[in-house]
N, C-alpha and C positions, 0 to 999 in steps of 0.2 A: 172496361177501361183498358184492359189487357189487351185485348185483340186491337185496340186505337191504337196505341204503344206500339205495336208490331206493326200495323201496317204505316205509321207514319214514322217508323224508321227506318222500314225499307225503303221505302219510297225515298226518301233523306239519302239512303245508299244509293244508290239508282241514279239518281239523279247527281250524287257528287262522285260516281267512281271514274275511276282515271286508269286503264289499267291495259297496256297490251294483249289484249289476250289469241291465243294462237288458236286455241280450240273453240266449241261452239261453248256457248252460255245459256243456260236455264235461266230462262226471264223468271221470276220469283218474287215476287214484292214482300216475301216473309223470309228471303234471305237476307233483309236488311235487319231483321231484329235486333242485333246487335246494338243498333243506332238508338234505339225506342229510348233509353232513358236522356240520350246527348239531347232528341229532341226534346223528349216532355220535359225534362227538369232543367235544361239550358247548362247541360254539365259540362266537359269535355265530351268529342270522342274518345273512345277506344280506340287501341290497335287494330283488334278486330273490326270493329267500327268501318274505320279505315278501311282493311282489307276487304270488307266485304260489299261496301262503294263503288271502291275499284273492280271489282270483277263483276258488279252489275252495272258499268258505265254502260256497255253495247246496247243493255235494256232502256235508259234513260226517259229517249224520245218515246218508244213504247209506252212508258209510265206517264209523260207530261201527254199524252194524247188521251190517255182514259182519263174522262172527268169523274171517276172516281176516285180519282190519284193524283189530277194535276195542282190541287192545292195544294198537297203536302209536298211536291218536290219545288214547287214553286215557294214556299213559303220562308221566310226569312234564317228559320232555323235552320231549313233544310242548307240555306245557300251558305250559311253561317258553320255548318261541320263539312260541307263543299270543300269550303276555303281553309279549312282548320286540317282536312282531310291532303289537300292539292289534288281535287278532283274538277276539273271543272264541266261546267255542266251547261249540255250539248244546246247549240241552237236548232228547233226543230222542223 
């Protein structure tokens, strides 16, 4: 249930990050962790939350391309801490 949680929060991250970034990005889909409970339990984001969206925004498309991933960044909650986040989430 743990490793759900992490992966469908990154992916949640990924998929709502918003973030200029100048340098390269480590695609990560368990850099979203942060997200794991906004999604499962439909709580708020976090800060980190947030921040850590934004800086795998570059990865997004990446993530909606793996269909081991594209439900969770597709999926309501995900679009729902997106917006909560102001990350919007890329057409691919």
């Amino acid at each position: 249930m743990a490793k759900f949680a992490v992966c469908v929060a990154t992916l949640v991250l990924l998929v709502l990050a918003e973030l200029h970034v100048s340098m390269a990005v480590t695609c990560a889909p368990t850099q979203l962790a942060p997200c794991a409970s906004a999604f499962s339990a439909a709580s708020p984001p976090s800060k980190l939350c947030c921040t850590k969206l934004k800086q795998q925004k570059p990865c997004l498309c990446k993530y909606i391309k793996n269909p081991s991933l594209r439900n969770y960044v597709n999926s309501p909650n995900a679009k729902k801490i997106a917006r909560i986040c102001r990350v919007a989430i890329p057409k691919c």
